[in-house]
C-alpha positions in Angstrom: 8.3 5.4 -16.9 7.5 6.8 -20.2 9.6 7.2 -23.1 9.6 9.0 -26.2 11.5 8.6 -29.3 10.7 9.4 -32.9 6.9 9.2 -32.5 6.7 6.3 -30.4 5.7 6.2 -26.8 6.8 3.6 -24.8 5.4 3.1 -21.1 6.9 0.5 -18.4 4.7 -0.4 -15.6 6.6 -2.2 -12.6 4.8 -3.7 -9.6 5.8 -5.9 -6.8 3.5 -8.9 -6.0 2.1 -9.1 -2.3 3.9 -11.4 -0.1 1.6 -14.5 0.8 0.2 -14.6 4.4 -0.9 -10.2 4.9 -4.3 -11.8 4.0 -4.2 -14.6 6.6 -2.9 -11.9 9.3 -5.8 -9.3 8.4 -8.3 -11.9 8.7 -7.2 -13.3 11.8 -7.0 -9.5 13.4 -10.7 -9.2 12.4 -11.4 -12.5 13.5 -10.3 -11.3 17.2 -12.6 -8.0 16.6 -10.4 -5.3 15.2 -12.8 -3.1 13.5 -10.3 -0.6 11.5 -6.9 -1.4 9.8 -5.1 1.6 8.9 -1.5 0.8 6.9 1.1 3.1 7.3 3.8 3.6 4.7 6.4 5.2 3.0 5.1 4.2 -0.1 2.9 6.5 -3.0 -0.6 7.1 -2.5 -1.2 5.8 -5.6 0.9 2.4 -4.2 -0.7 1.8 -1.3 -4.4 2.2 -2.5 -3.9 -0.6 -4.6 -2.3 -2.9 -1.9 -4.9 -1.6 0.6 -7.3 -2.3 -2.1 -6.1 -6.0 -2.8 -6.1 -6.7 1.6 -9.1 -5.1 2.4 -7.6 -2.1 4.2 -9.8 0.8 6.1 -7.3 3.4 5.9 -4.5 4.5 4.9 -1.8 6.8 5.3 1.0 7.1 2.6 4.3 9.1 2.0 5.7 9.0 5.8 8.9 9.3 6.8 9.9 6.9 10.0 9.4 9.5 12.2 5.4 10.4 11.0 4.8 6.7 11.5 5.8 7.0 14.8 3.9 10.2 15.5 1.1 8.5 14.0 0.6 5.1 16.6 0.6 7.8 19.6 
């Protein structure tokens, strides 16, 4: 969010923290010989490149509706 007023900018970054244990769960999938982890989400691009960034994500695919997410594991 950025905000202007009389000259002075103001800008507000928010950001959830990762939940602990995604690590623990990605590293036990490649333990068992899962190659590729692709994250869908709902989320930004910009959003989830830095989570898939911080995991160690392959691929992502961002801004999906319920439905695309669907369409997407088929």
């Amino acid at each position: 969010m950025v905000g202007v007023l009389s000259g002075c900018v103001r800008v507000i970054f928010i950001a959830d923290t990762l939940r602990l244990g995604p690590n623990e769960a990605l590293l036990q999938l490649r333990a068992t010989g899962v190659k590729c982890i692709v994250m869908l989400t709902g989320d930004n691009l910009s959003t989830a490149q830095a989570v898939a960034d911080e995991l160690g994500i392959d691929d992502i695919r961002a801004d999906l509706m319920p439905e695309y997410k669907v369409k997407a594991m088929t």
